[in-house]
C-alpha positions in Angstrom: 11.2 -42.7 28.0 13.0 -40.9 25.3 16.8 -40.0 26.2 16.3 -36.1 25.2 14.4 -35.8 27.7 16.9 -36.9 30.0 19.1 -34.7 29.3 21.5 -32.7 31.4 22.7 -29.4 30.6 26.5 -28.2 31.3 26.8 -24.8 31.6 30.3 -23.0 30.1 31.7 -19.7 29.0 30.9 -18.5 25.3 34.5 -18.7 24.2 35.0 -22.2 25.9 31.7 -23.7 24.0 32.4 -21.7 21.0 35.9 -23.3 20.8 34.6 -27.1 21.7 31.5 -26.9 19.5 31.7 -24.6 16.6 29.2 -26.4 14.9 26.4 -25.0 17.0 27.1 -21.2 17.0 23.9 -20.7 15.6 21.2 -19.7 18.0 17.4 -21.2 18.3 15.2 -18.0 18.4 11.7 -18.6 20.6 9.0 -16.7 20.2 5.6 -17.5 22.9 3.8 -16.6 19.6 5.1 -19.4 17.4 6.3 -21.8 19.7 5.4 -25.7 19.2 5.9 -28.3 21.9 8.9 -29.3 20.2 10.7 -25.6 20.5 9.1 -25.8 24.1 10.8 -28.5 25.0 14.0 -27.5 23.2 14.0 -24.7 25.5 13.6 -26.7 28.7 16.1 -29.0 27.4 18.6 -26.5 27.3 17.6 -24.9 30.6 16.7 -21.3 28.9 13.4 -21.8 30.1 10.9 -23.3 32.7 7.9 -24.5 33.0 7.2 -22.0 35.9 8.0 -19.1 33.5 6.1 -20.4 30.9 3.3 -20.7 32.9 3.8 -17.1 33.6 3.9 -16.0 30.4 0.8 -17.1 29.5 -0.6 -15.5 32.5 0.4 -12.1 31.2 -1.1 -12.5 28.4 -4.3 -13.8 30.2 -4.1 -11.1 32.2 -3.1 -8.1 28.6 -5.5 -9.4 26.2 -8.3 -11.5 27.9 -8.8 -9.5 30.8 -7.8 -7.0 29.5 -7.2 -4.7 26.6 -9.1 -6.3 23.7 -11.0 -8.7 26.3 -11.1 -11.6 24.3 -12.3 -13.2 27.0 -11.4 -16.6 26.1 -10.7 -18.3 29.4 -13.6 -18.9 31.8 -11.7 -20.0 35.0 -8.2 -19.9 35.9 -6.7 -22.6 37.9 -5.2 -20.7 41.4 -3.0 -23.7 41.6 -1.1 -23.3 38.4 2.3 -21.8 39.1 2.8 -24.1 42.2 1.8 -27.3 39.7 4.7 -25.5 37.3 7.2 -25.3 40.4 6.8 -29.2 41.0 7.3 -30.4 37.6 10.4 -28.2 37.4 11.4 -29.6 40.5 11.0 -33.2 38.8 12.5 -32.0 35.7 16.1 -30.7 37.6 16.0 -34.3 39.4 16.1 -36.4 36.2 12.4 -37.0 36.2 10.2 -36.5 33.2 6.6 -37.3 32.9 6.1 -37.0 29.2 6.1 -35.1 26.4 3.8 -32.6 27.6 5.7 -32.3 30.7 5.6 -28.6 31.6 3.3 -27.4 29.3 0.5 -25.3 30.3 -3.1 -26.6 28.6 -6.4 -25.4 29.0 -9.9 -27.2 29.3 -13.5 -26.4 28.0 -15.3 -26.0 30.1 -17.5 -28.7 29.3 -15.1 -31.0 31.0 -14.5 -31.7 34.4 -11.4 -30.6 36.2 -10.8 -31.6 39.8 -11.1 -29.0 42.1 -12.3 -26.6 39.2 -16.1 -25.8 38.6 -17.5 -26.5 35.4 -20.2 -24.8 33.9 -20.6 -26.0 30.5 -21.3 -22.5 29.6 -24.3 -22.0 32.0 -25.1 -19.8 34.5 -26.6 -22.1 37.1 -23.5 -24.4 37.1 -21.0 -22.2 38.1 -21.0 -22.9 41.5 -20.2 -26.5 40.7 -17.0 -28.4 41.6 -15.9 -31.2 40.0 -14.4 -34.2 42.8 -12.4 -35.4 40.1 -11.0 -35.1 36.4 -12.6 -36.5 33.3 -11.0 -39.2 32.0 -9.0 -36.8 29.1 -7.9 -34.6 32.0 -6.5 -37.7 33.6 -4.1 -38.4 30.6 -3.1 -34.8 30.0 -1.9 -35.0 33.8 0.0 -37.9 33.6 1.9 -36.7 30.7 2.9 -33.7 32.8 0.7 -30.9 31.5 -0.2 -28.4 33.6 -4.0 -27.7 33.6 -4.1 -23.7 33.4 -7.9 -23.3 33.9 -10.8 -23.9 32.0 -12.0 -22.2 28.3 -14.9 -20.4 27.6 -17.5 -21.8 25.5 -21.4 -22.0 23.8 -23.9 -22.6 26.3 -24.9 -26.1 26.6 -22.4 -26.3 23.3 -25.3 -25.4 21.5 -24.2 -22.9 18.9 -21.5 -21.7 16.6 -21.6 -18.0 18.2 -19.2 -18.3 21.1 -20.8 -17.2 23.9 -21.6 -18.1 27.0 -24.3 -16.6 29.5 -21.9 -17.6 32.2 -18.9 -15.5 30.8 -20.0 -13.7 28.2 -18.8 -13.2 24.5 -15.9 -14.8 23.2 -13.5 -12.1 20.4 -11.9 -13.5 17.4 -8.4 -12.5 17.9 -8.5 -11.9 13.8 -11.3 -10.4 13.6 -13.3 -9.2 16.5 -16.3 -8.3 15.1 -16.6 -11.4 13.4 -17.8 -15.0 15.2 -14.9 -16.7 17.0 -16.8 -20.3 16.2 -18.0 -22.4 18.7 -18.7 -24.4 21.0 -15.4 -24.5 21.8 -14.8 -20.7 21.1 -12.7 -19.9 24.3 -10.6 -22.8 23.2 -9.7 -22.1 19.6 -9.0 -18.4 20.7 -7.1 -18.8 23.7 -4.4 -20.9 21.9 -4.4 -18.5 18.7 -3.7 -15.7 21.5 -1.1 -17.6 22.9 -2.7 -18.0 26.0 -2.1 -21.5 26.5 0.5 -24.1 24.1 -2.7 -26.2 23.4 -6.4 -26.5 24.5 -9.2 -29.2 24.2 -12.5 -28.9 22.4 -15.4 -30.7 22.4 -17.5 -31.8 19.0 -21.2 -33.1 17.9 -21.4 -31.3 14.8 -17.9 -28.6 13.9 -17.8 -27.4 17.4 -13.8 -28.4 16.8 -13.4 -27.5 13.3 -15.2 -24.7 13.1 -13.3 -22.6 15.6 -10.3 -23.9 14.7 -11.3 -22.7 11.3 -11.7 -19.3 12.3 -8.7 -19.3 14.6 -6.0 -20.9 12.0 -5.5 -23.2 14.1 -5.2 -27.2 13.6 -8.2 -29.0 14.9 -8.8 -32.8 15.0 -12.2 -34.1 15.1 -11.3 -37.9 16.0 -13.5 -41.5 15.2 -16.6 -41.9 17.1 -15.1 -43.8 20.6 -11.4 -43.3 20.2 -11.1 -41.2 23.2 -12.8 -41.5 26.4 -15.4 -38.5 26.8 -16.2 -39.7 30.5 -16.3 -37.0 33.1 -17.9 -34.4 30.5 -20.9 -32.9 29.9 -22.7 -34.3 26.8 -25.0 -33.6 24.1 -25.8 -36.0 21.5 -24.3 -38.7 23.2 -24.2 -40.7 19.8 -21.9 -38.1 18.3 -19.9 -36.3 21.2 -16.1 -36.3 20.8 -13.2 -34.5 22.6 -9.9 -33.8 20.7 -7.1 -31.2 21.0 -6.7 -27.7 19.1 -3.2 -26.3 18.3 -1.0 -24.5 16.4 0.6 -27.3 14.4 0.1 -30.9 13.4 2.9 -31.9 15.3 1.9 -30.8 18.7 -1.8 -32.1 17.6 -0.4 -35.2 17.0 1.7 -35.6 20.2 -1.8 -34.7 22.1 -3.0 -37.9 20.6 -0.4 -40.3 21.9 -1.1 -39.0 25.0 -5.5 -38.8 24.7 -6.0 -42.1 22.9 -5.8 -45.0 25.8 -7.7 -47.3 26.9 -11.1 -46.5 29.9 -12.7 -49.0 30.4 -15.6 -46.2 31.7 -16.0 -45.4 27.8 -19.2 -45.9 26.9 -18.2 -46.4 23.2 -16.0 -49.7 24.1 -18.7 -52.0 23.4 -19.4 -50.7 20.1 -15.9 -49.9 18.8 -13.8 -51.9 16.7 -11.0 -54.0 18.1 -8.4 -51.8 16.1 -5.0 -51.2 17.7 -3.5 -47.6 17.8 -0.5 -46.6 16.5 2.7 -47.1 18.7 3.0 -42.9 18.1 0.7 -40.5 16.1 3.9 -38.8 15.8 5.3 -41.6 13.8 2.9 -40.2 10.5 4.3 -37.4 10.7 6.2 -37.2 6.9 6.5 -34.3 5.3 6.0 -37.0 2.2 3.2 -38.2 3.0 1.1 -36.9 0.3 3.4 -38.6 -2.2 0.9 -40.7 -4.5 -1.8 -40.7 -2.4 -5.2 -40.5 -3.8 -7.3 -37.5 -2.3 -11.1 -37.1 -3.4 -12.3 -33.9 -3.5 -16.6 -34.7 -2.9 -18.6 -32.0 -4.8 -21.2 -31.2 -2.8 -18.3 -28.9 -0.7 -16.8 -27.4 -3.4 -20.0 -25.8 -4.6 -20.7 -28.9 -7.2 -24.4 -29.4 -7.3 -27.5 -27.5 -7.3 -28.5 -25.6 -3.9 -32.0 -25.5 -5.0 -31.7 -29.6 -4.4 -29.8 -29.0 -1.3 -26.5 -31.0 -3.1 -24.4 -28.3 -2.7 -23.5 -25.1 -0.9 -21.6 -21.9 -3.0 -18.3 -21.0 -1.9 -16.8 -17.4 -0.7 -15.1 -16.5 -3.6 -11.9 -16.1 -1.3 -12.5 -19.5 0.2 -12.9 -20.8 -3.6 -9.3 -19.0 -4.6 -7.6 -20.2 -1.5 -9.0 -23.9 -2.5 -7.6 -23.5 -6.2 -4.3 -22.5 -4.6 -4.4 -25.5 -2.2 -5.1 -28.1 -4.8 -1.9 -26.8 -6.3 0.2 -27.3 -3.2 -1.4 -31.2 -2.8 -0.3 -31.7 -6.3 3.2 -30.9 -5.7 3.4 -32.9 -3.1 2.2 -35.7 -5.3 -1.3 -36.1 -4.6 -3.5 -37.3 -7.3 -6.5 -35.3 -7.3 -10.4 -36.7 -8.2 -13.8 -35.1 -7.9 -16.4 -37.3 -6.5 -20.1 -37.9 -5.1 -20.0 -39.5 -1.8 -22.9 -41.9 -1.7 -23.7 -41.9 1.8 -24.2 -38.0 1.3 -26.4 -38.8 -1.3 -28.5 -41.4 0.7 -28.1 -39.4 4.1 -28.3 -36.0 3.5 -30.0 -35.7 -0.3 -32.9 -38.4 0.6 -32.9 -38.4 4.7 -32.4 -34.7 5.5 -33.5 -32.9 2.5 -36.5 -35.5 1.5 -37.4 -35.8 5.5 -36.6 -39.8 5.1 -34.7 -40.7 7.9 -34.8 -44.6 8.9 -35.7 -45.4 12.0 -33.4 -45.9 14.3 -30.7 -43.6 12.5 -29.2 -41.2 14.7 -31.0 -38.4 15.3 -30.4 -35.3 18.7 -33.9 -35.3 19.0 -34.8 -39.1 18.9 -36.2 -40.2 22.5 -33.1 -42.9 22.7 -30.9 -39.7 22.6 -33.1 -37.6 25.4 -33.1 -40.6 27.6 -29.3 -41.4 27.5 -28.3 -37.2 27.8 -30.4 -37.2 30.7 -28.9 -40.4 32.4 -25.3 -38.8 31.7 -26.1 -35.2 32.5 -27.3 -36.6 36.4 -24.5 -38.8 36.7 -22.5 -35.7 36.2 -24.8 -33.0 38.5 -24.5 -36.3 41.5 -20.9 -36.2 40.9 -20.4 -32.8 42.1 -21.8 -33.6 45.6 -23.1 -29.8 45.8 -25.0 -29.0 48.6 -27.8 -27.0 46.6 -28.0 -28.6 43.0 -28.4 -32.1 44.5 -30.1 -33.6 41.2 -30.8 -32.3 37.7 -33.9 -31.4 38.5 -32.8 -28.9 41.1 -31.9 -26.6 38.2 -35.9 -25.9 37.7 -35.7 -23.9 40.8 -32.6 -22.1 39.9 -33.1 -21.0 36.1 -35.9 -18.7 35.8 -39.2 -19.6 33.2 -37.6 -16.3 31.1 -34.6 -17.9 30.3 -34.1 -19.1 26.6 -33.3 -22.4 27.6 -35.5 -23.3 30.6 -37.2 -25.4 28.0 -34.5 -27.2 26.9 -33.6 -27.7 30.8 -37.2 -28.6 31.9 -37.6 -31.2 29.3 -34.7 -32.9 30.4 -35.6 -32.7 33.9 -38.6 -34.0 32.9 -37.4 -37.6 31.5 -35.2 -37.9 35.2 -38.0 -36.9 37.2 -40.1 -40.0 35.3 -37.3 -42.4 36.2 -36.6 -42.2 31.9 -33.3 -41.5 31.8 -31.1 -44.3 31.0 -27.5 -45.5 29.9 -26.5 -47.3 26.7 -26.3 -50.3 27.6 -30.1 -50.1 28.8 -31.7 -48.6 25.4 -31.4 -51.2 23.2 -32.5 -48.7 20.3 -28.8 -46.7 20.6 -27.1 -50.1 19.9 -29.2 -50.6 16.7 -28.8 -46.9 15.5 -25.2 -47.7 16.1 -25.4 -50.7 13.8 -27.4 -49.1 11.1 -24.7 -46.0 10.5 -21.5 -48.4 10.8 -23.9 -50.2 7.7 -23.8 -46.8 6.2 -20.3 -46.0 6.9 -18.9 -49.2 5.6 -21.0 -49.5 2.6 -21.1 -46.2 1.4 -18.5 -44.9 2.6 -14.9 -46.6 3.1 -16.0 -49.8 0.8 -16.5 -46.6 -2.0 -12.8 -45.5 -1.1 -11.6 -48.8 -1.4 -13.5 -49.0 -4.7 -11.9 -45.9 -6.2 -8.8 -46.0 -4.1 -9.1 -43.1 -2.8 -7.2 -42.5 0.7 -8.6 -39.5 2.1 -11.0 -37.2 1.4 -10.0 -33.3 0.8 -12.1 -29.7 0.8 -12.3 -26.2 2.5 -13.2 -27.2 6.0 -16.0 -23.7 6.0 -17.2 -22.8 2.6 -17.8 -19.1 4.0 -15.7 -17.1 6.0 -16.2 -15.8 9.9 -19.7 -14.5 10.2 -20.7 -11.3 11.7 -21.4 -11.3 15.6 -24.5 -9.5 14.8 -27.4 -12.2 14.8 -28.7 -11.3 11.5 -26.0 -10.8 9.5 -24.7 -14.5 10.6 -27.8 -15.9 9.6 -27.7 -14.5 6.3 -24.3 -15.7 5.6 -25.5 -19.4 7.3 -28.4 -19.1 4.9 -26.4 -18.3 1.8 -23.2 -20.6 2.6 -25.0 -23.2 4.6 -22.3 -24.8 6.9 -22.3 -28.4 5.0 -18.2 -29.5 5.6 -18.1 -28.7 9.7 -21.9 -31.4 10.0 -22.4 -34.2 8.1 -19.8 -36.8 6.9 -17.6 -36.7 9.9 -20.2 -35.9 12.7 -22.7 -38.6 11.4 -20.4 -41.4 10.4 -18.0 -40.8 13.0 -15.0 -40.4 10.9 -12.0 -38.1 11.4 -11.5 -35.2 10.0 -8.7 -32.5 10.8 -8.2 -28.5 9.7 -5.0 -27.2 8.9 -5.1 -23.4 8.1 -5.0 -22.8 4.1 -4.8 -18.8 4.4 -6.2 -15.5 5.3 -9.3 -13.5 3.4 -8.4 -10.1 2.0 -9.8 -8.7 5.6 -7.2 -11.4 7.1 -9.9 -13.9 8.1 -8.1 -17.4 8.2 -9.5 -20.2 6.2 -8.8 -24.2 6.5 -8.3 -27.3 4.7 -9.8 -30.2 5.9 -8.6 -33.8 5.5 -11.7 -36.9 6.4 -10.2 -40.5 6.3 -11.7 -43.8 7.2 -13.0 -44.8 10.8 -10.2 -45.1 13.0 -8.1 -43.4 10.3 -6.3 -40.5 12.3 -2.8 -41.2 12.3 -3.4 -41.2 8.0 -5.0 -37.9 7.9 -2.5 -36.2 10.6 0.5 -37.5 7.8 -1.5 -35.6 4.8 -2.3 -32.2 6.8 1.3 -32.2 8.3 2.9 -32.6 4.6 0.5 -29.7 3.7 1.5 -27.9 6.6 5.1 -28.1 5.9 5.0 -26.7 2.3 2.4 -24.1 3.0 3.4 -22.9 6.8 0.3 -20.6 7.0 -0.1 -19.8 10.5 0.7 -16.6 12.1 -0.5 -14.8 15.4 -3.5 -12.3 15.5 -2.3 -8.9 14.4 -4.2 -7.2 17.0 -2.2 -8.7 19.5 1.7 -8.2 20.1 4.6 -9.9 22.2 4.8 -9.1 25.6 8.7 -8.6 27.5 10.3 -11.7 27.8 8.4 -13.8 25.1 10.9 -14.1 22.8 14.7 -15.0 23.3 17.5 -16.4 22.2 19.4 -19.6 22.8 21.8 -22.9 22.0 19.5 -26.0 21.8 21.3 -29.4 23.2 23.5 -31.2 21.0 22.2 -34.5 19.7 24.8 -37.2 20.8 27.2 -38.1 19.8 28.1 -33.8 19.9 30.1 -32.7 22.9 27.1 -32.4 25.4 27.9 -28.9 26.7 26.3 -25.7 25.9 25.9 -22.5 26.9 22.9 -19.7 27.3 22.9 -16.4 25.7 21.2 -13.4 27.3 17.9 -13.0 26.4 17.2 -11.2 22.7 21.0 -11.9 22.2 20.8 -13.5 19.1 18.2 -12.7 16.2 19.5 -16.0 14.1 16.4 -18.3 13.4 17.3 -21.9 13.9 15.2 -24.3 12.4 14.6 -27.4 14.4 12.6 -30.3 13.1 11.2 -32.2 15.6 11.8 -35.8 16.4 9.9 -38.3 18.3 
C-alpha cells in the first residue's frame, strides 16, 4: 500500500507551522470543478476534506443541475446508500485503513451494468423494476478499491444510438451545449462527470459509445483491447465487440481506473481467446509528460479528410475540427513526435472492399450474423435469470410487457424468439464466434500492427469526431451524420479490438469541445495513456460547462502533507482563505 496514504495529519496553530515549515506557506486551492483524484486525495490526506462531504457535494449538484435547473438529467438512479458507504470508508480512513486509490471517491455506473441492490435498466422501460443480486465483475473492482458507487448513469436504450436518450429516463443535455447531442450510449456518463456530478464514471463501447461522448463532453475516454476487462454482469450487444472502460477529466485519473479495472475473472468470456500478455505493474507508471519524445505517430488519411467520399475512403472535416487538428499536430511536434500520413491496409481491405463493396468474409464479425444473435440472447437471459424477479422470470416475459407499438418490440421479439427455440448459446458452444475471432486477430496482425512495425510507427493519431456535436433535432443530426459520416468513433478500434483514447483538443467557436484520439496495438493501453497524457500536459484543455457554476463549499483552500522527510505537521486554513494555486503533480 503506498505510505501517502497512510498518512497522519498533526494539527497546529498557523504561527507554530508557519515558523517549523516555511517552505509550505503556499496553499493547494480545490475546486469540485477541476479536481483529479490526485487533488482528491491530497485533500483527504490532509484532512480538509472527507469522503462524506465529497459525496455530498456531488449530491448538490445532482440535486442543482440534474434534477434541477438545466435538468441535464444525466443520472438515472441514485444509490440511497451512498452517504452511509462514505461514513464507513471515512471511518476506515481515520483508523489507518485505506483500501486504494479510489478510496473515497464517489463513481457512477451505466446503467448497463449491474450494481447490487440497484436496478438496472439498460435504458429500457420494462427493466426498471429489475434488481441486480450482485455487481458485475467491474463493479466488484471499483469496490475493492474503495469507490463509492453513487448510482447509476443514464444512457441509449439498448446502447443503440449516439442520441442519448433513454425511454426509461428521458433525454440526456450536453452541459456545453444543450441543444446539441450529449453522445451516447453512455451519454449520462460523459455528462455527469463533465458536470461534476461524480469524480469519474464508466461507459460501455461496441462502436464510439465511449469516445464519442467523451468527445462531446471534453472529457478523456479510453476505449480498451477487445478482453482486457471483464464485461460480466452487464448487459451486451455485440458480444464480439463490447468493452467497458472509465471516462474522466484527466489521463491520470483514467489511468488509475485501469490499475484498478484490469484483473483477472476467470467468468470473462474473452480469456480463452486473449493473449497471454501481462499488464503493467501500474497504468500510472506511463504516465511521462515525455512520452511523445521521438515517437513515431501515423496520422491514417481516411480521418483527416484524405480520400475521395464518393469511394467511401474518406469523410470531410468541420473546418473547426480541421484547425484544431492543424494546431494539435503542432503541439505533438513539440513534444517531439515525428509525424507521417498513412493508409491503413486493414481499412482498405475492411472497410473500402467489405463495407463499401458488400464483401464481407464469412465468418468476419458482423452485429447481425446469427453467431452474434445466438450468443446476445444466451447472455441477455443469463442476465434477466439473475435478477430472480418475480414478474420478468425469462427474456421472453418481456413480450408481454412491451407493447407491439413500441419501436423496439421487434428488436425484443426476435431475441425472444432464438430463447424460446432453445437457440441461444454461449461462446464456447458456437464454434463460428471462435473462427470469427481468428479471422480478425489475422487481420489485425497482418494488416495492422505487422504494418506499424513495418513503418515503425507507434501509435496512430487523428480527431477522434470529424464533425462537431449534432443537433438534438432528428434531422438536422442526420444531415450532419450524412455529411461527416462518423468514421474515427467505428471502425479500426471497434473491429480490431484495439485501444484507442480521447483527450480533449479544444472548443468550436460556439464552445463545442473536440478530441484527439490516440489507437495503439492490441493490448497497447498503457502506450497510448503515455502519448495523450504528454499531450494533456502541454495543452491542458479542459474546463467545466459554462452553463454551470460552483456551488458553496466547492472550492477551498488548504496545506497539502509534506512529503517526508519535511516536518510532518500541518495546519488547515478556513475555507476560501487562500486564493494561491498550488500545483501538485501527482505521484504513484
Amino acid at each position: 500500500m503506498n505510505d501517502s496514504w497512510k498518512q497522519k495529519v498533526l494539527f497546529a496553530t498557523p504561527s507554530l507551522i508557519l515558523g517549523l515549515i516555511p517552505g509550505i506557506a503556499e496553499a493547494a486551492t480545490f475546486s469540485l470543478q477541476e479536481a483529479t483524484i490526485a487533488d482528491v486525495n491530497a485533500a483527504f490526506d490532509a484532512g480538509a476534506l472527507t469522503s462524506s462531504t465529497l459525496t455530498q457535494l456531488y449530491l448538490n449538484r445532482i440535486d442543482t443541475y440534474d434534477r434541477a435547473g438545466p435538468k441535464l438529467n444525466s443520472v438515472a438512479y441514485l444509490n440511497p446508500n451512498a452517504l452511509e458507504e462514505a461514513a464507513k470508508l471515512d471511518q476506515l480512513r481515520s483508523e489507518g485503513t485505506i483500501l486504494g486509490p479510489l478510496h473515497g471517491i464517489p463513481v457512477l455506473i451505466k446503467d448497463s451494468y449491474n450494481v447490487k441492490g440497484l436496478p438496472t435498466s439498460n435504458g429500457v422501460e420494462a427493466l426498471k423494476s429489475l434488481t441486480a443480486t450482485d455487481d458485475a465483475f467491474a463493479v466488484k473492482q471499483l469496490r475493492e478499491a474503495g469507490a463509492i458507487i453513487l448510482g447509476k448513469a443514464n444512457m441509449s436504450t439498448w446502447a443503440f444510438s449516439y442520441d442519448g436518450v433513454s425511454e426509461a429516463y428521458g433525454q440526456v443535455i450536453n452541459p456545453y451545449a444543450p441543444d446539441r447531442t450529449p453522445g451516447g450510449s453512455s451519454s449520462g456518463s460523459g455528462v455527469s462527470v463533465a458536470a461534476s456530478m461524480a469524480m469519474l464514471a464508466m461507459g460501455g463501447e461496441t462502436a464510439g459509445s465511449i469516445r464519442v461522448p467523451s468527445t462531446h463532453e471534453a472529457l478523456v475516454g479510453i476505449k480498451p483491447s477487445a478482453g482486457l476487462i471483464s464485461v460480466d454482469g452487464i448487459w451486451p450487444l455485440t458480444t464480439e465487440r463490447d468493452v467497458i472502460g472509465p471516462m474522466a477529466k484527466s489521463v491520470a485519473d483514467v489511468a488509475i481506473s485501469m490499475d484498478t479495472l484490469v484483473a483477472y475473472d476467470p467468468n470473462n468470456i474473452w480469456n480463452p481467446y486473449i493473449p497471454d500478455t501481462p499488464r503493467p505493474d501500474s497504468y500510472t507508471d506511463s504516465l511521462d509528460d515525455t512520452s511523445l519524445q521521438g515517437k513515431v505517430l501515423a496520422l491514417p488519411r481516411p480521418y483527416i479528410g484524405k480520400g475521395d467520399p464518393a469511394k467511401g475512403e474518406s469523410f470531410p472535416l468541420d473546418p473547426q475540427v480541421a484547425a484544431a487538428f492543424e494546431q494539435a499536430k503542432e503541439v505533438l511536434a513539440a513534444q517531439g513526435a515525428t509525424l507521417v500520413e498513412v493508409d491503413i491496409p486493414a481499412h482498405e481491405t475492411w472497410f473500402i472492399d467489405y463495407l463499401v463493396e458488400g464483401n464481407i468474409p464469412e465468418g468476419y464479425p458482423s452485429s447481425e450474423s446469427t453467431r452474434n444473435i445466438q450468443s446476445r440472447a444466451y447472455y441477455y437471459e443469463q442476465i434477466i435469470k439473475g435478477y430472480n424477479d418475480d414478474e420478468i422470470k425469462s427474456f421472453v416475459d418481456l413480450l408481454k410487457i412491451i407493447p407491439e407499438d413500441n419501436e423496439n418490440y421487434e428488436y425484443v421479439k426476435g431475441i425472444a424468439d432464438v430463447i424460446a427455440a432453445g437457440e441461444a448459446k454461449p461462446w464456447e458452444e458456437l464454434p463460428e464466434v471462435s473462427q470469427a475471432l481468428n479471422a480478425i486477430a489475422k487481420l489485425r496482425t497482418e494488416e495492422y500492427e505487422d504494418f506499424m512495425i513495418e513503418e515503425g510507427i507507434d501509435a496512430f493519431v487523428f480527431p477522434s469526431l470529424n464533425y462537431l456535436a449534432p443537433p438534438q433535432e432528428e434531422e438536422a443530426a442526420s444531415e450532419v451524420y450524412e455529411l461527416y459520416g462518423s468514421l474515427p468513433a467505428r471502425f479500426e478500434a471497434n473491429i480490431l479490438g484495439v485501444p484507442g483514447i480521447t483527450v480533449p483538443m479544444g472548443y468550436s467557436e460556439e464552445g463545442i469541445p473536440m478530441s484527439l484520439e490516440f489507437m495503439g496495438n492490441y493490448f497497447g493501453e498503457a502506450e497510448i495513456l503515455g502519448y495523450a497524457y504528454d499531450y494533456e500536459e502541454a495543452t491542458m484543455f479542459f474546463k467545466p460547462p459554462a452553463l454551470l457554476s460552483s456551488l458553496p463549499g466547492e472550492q477551498f483552500s488548504f496545506v497539502p502533507v509534506p512529503e517526508p522527510p519535511t516536518t510532518p505537521a500541518l495546519i488547515l486554513f478556513g475555507l476560501g482563505a487562500f486564493a494561491l494555486k498550488y500545483k501538485r503533480r501527482a505521484k504513484f
